[in-house]
C-alpha positions as CSV (number, residue, x, y, z in Angstrom):
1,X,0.2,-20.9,-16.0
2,X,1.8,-20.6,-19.4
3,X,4.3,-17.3,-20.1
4,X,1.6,-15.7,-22.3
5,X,-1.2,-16.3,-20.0
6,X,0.5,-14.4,-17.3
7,X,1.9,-11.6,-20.0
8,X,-2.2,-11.6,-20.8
9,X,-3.4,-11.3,-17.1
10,X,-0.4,-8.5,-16.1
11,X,-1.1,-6.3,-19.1
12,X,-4.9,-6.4,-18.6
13,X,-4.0,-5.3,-14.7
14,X,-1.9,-2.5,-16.4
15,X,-5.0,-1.7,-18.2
16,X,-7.6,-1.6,-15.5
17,X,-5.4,0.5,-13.5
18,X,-5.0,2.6,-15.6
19,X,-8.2,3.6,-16.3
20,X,-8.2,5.2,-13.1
21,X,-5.5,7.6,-14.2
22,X,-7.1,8.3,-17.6
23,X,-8.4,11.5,-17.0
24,X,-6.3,14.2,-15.8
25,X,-7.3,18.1,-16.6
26,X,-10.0,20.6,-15.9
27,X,-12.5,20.5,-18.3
28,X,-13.9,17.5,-20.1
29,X,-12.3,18.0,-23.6
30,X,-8.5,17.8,-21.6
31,X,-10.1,14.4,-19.5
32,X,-11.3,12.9,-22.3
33,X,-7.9,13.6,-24.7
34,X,-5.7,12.8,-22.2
35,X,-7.6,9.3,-21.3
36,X,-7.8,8.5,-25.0
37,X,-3.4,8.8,-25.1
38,X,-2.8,7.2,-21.9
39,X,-5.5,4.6,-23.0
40,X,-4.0,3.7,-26.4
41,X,-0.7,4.1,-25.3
42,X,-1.3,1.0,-22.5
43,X,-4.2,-1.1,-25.5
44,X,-0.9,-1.2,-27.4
45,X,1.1,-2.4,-25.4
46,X,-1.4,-4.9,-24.1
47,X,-1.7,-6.2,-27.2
48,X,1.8,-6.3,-28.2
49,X,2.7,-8.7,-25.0
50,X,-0.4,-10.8,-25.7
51,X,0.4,-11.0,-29.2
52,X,-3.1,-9.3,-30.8
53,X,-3.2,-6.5,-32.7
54,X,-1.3,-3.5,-31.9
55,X,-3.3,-1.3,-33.8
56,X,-7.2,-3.1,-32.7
57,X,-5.4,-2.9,-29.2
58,X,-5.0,1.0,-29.5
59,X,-8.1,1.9,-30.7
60,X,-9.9,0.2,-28.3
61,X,-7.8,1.1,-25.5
62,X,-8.2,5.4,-26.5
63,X,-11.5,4.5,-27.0
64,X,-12.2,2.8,-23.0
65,X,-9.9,6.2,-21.9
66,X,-11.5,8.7,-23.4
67,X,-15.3,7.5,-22.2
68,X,-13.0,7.1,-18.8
69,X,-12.0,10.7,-19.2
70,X,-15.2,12.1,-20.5
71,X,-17.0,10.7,-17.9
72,X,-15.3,11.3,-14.5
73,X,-15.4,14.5,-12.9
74,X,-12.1,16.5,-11.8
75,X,-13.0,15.8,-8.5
76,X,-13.3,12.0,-8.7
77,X,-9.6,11.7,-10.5
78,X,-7.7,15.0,-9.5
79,X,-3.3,14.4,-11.2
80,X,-3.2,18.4,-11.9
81,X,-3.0,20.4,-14.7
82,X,-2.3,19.0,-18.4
83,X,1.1,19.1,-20.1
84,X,-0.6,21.5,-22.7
85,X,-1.9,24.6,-20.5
C-alpha cells in the first residue's frame, strides 16, 4: 500500500468514528451544531492528508455531522452538556 493510500484509509477511519461522537447536547439544534463542527473540523482534515479539497472536504463533512447530530437522540450518543450552556 502506497503512503497516501493508507493516509486515505486512516483519515476516513477518523471520519467514521467520528460520526459517533457528532452529536453531543440536549436538544436537537446543540446535536446538530455541534456534529456539523466536529464534522468539518475531521472533512478537513481528511481532505488535507488525502490531498482533496479542504474546503469540499469541510462542507461535506459539517454536512454528514450535522444530519448525524440531527438525527440521533440524547440517549443514543450521551458526551454531556455543550461548551455553550
Amino acid at each position: 500500500m502506497t503512503w497516501r493510500l493508507r493516509l486515505a484509509a486512516l483519515a476516513m477511519a477518523l471520519s467514521v468514528s467520528t460520526l459517533g461522537l457528532a452529536a453531543c447536547g440536549s436538544s436537537t439544534s446543540d446535536r446538530a451544531l455541534s456534529g456539523a463542527g466536529i464534522g468539518a473540523g475531521v472533512g478537513a482534515v481528511g481532505a488535507g492528508v488525502t490531498g482533496g479539497s479542504i474546503l469540499g472536504g469541510a462542507a461535506l463533512g459539517g454536512a454528514a455531522g450535522a444530519a448525524t447530530g440531527a438525527l440521533t437522540d440524547e440517549d443514543d450518543v450521551d458526551l454531556g452538556k455543550p461548551i455553550w450552556d
